[in-house]
N, C-alpha and C positions, 0 to 999 in steps of 0.2 A: 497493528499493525500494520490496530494502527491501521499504518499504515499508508506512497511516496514515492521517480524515475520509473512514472507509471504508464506511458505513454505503450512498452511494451505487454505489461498487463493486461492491457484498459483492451487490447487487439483480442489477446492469446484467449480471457476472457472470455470475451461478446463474441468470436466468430469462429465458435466450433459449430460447421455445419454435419456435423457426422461424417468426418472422415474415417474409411477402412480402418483397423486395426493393424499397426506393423507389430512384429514378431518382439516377443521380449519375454525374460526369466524371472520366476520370483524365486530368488535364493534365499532359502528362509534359514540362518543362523541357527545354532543351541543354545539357546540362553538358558542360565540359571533361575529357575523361579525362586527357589527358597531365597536367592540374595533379595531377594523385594519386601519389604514390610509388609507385615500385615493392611488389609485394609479397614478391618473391623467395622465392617459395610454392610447392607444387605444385598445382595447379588441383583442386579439386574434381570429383570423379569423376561425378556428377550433380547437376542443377538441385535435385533435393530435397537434397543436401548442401549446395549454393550458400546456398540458404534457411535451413538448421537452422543454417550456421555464421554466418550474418547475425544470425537472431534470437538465437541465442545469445551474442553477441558485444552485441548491442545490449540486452539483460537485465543482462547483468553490468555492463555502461558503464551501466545506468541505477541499479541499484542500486550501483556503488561512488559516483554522484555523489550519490543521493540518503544516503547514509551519511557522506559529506564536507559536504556543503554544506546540508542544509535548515536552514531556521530558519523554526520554525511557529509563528501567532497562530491561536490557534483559543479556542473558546468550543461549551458543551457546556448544553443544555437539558437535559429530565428525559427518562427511558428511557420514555414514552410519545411524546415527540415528539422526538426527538434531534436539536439543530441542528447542524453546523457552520460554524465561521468562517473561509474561506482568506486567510490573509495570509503567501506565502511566497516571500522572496528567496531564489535560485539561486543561489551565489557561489561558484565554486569555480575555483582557479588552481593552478598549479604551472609549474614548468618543462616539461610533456608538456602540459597540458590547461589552456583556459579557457572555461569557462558559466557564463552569465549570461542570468536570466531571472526573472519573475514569475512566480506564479499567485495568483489575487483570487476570489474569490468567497464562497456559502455555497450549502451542502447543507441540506436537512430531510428527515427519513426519520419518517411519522406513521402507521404501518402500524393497521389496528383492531386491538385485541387485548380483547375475545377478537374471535373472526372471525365477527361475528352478523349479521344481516339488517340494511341501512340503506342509505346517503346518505354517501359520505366526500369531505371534499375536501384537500387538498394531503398526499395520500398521500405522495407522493414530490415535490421541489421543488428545480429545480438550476439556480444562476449563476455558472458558471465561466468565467473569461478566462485562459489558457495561455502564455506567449511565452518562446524558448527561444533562444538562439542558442550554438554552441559550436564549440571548434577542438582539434585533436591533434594530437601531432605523437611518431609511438612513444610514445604513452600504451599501460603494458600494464595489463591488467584480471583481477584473477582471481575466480572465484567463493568464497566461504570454505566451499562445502559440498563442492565439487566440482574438484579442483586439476586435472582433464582440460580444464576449461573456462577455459583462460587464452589471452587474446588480447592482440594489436600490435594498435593502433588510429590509421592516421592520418587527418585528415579534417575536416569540417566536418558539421554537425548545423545546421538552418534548421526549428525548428516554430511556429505559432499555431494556436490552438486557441479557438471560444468554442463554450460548452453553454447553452442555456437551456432546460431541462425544465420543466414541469407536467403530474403524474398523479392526477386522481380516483378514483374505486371506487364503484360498486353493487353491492352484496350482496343475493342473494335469497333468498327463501324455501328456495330447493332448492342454499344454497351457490355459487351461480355467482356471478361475481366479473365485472363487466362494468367495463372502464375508460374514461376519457377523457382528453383534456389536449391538449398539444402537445408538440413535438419538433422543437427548430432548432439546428442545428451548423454550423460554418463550421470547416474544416479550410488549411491550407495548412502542406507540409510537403517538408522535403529533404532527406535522408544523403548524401551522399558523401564515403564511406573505404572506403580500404585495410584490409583485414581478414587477419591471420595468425594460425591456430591452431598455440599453443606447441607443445603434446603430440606434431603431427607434420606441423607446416609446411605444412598445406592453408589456402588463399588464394587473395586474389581482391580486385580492385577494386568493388566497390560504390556501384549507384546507387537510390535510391528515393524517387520521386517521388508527390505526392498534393493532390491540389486539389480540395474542396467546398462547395457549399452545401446543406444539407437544410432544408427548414422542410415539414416534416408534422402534420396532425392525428391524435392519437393513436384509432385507433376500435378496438374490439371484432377485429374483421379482420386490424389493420395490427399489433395490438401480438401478438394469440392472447391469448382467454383461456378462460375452461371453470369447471366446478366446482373450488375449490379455488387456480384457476390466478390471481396477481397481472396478467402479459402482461409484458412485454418493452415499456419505455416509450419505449425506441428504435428501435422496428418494425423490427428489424434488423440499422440502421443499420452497427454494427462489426463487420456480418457481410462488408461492401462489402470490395476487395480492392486493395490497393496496386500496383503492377510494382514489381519488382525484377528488376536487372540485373546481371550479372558480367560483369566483363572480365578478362582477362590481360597480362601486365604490358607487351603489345605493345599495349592497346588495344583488343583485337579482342574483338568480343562471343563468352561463348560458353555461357552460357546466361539464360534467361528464368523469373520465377516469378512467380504471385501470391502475395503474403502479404496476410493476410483483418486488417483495421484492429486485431481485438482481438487480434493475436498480436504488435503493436507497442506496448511497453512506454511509451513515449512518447503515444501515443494512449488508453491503456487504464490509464493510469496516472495519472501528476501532470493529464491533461487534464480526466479525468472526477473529479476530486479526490481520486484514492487516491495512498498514499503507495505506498513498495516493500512491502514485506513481504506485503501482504494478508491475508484471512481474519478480519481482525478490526479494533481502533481503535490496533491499534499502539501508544503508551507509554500512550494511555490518557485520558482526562480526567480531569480534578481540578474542584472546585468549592469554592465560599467559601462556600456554602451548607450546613449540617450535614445530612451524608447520615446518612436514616434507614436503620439496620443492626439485621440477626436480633442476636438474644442470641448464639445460640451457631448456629455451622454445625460440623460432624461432620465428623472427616479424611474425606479416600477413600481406602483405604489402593490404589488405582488407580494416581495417583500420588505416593505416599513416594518413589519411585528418580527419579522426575523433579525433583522436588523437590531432591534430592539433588543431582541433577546443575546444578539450576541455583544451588545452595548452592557448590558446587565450582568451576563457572563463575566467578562474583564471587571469590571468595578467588584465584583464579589470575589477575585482573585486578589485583587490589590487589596481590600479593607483588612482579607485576612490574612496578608502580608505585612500588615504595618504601611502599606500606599496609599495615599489618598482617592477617593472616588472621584472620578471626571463628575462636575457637576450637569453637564451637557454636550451633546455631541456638535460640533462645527461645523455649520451646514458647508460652508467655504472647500473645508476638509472631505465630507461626505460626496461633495461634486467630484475634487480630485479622487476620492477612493472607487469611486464610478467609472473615473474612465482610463486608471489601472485596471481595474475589473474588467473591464470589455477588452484588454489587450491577453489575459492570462498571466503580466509580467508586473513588476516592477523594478525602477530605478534603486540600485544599491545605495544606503547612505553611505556618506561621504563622496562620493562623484554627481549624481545629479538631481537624486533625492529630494537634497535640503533646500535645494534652488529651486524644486517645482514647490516645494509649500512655503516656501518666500514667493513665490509668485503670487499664490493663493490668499498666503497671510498679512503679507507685508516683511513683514522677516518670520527668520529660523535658523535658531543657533544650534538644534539638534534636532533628528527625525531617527524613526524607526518604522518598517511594515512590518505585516503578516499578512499571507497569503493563501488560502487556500481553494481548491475546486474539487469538485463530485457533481455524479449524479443526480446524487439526493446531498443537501448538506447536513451535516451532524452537526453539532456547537459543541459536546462532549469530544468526538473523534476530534473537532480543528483543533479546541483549547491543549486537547494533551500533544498535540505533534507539534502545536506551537510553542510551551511550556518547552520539551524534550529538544525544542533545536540549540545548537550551541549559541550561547548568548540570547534563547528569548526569554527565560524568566527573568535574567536583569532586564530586557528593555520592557515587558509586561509589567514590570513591577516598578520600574523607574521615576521616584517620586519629582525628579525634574522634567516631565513631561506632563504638561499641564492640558494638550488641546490633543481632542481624538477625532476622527471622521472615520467611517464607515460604510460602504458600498458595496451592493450584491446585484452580480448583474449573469443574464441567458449568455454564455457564449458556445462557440464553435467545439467540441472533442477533438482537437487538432489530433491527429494520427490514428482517431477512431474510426469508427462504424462512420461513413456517408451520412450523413444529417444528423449524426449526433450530438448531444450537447452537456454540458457541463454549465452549473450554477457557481459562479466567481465570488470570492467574498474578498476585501483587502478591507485590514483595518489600518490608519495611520495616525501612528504616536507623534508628536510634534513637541517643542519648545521652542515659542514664538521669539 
């Protein structure tokens, strides 16, 4: 979840500097345990196993749904003020699983750049509304990095979630970074499932309950800030702590945790407008607007083997789709995907797309991108959020697409941490 209108993640993430603790309830519901299936498990040998096998179980269940089911309307300002637009229906069914849910809102991320003495206002700007409801019934889960982490899932999933952020900034003469704004969240939320770890049958019934309301002013104090330091615009807030409960398959409690809100995929996730994946914008924006691009950007010969791998990647998606394998990458193409890469953007086909790889190629009667950025790159997390976009398994698998390039290049974390950076990958599908 996977994982995508990450801009506000990529912040709330990286810049908790221990802000105070505001005031907040855990309303812990009555749930029924006998409605839970058995887990026909062996109990978890301690509370911090009960825990790692909860969130772990509820990571993979969030990124297999977010890799089945999202369908994103988003919309993408310029890399000084980068907006996003959430328009995202939940729809995922099968015979083990059904979720269903929304999330609405938009993000703005207006960081200074450069980072000089002023007056800033809608640094950071966030209207998210969340709503999640879902049911299992031995839904199993597995990680595609990590085949140790495969889980049985029965259960019910109950979340809402609204965010409305605003963060200013004063910058001083001596670099301090003084903020302001507000910070209001209204949380209500409820797991309970049965949880069995494949690999070796540790289980447990699970409960986890969570009910808030925050509305604070964001000061100097509540967020932290210092020379250098942006603050934590949630003074905290997903530092607060959940219960979590285990039972055994007689019902009996037998052990207790806190889990701390950002380690709930669900809360720290689709709530605050990130998709799975993180660390970056995920497939990426496109715009109708002709992005201004360097002449030329210069390989990194850093990564050629990653490159590579993600060259090999695609052609083993195509061969097992009935698509034919690119027989070689086009260096022509690989320059162009280089210096998409260095902007974070690309050209939408049909407006200006197909005219820059006629530039490249000589003609083009059809194009497609893929776009993705992180931290760290995954080639697993990009292929599944690229697959999962609307319309990219037809254009991945499109056997009239004969010519591919590819480009990974160091750029800027626009909205991030101060010197941060993000690893660019664009691949582009052509028909000359």
């Amino acid at each position: 979840m996977s994982r995508k209108y990450v801009i506000f993640i990529v912040i709330l993430c990286a810049m908790l500097f221990g802000c105070p603790n505001p005031n907040n309830s855990d309303d812990e519901e009555d749930v029924d345990i006998s409605t839970l299936p058995a887990s026909n498990a062996t109990a978890p040998s301690s509370a911090d196993e009960a825990r790692t096998i909860y969130n772990d179980a509820s990571t993979v269940l969030y990124d297999a749904m977010d890799s089945e089911s999202r369908q994103v309307s988003r919309s993408s300002g310029s890399r000084a003020a980068q907006t996003t637009t959430l328009n995202e229906t939940i729809a995922w069914s099968n015979a083990h699983v059904t979720m269903t849910g929304t999330i609405t809102g938009s993000t703005i991320s207006n960081p200074p750049s450069p980072m000089s003495q002023g007056s800033y206002d809608n640094v950071m700007k966030a209207l998210i509304e969340f709503d999640l409801h879902g049911t299992m019934t031995e839904l199993e889960v597995t990680d595609p990095e990590d085949a140790t982490k495969s889980f049985i899932i029965s259960g019910t999933i109950e979340h809402s979630m609204s965010t409305d952020m605003e963060m200013d900034l004063v910058i001083g003469s001596d670099n301090s970074i003084t903020p302001s704004g507000h910070f209001k969240s209204e949380i209500e939320m409820r797991t309970a499932y049965t949880i069995k770890r494949v690999s070796d049958g540790v289980g447990a019934k699970f409960v986890l309950t969570f009910t808030d309301t925050n509305d604070q002013t964001i000061t100097p104090t509540a967020a932290g800030s210092g020379v250098g330091q942006m603050g934590d615009p949630t003074c905290g807030y997903f530092e607060q702590t959940a219960t979590l409960k285990a039972y055994d398959d007689s019902d009996n409690l037998i052990y207790e945790a806190e889990v701390p809100l950002q380690d709930i995929p669900w809360t720290m996730a689709q709530s605050c407008g990130a998709g799975g994946g993180g660390g970056g914008p995920g497939p990426g924006p496109g715009t109708d607007e002709p992005i201004t691009l360097p002449d030329t950007v210069n390989d990194d010969p850093a990564f050629d083997a990653l490159e590579e791998d993600f060259f090999d990647a695609i052609n083993t998606d195509r061969t097992g789709h009935s698509a034919a394998a690119f027989a070689s990458r086009d260096a022509d193409l690989d320059a162009l995907a280089r210096r998409y890469a260095s902007t974070g953007q690309c050209d939408t086909p049909g407006t200006n797309l197909e005219g820059r790889v006629a530039d490249a190629l000589g003609t083009c009667s059809d194009a497609a991108y893929f776009l993705f950025s992180a931290s760290s790159l995954n080639i697993n997390t990009a292929m599944t959020q690229w697959l999962s976009q609307t319309g990219g398994t037809a254009s991945m698998r499109n056997t009239g697409f004969t010519g591919i390039g590819i480009g990974i290049i160091t750029i800027e974390a626009a909205g991030g941490v101060p010197d941060d950076t993000w690893d660019c990958v664009v691949v582009l599908l052509a028909t000359p």
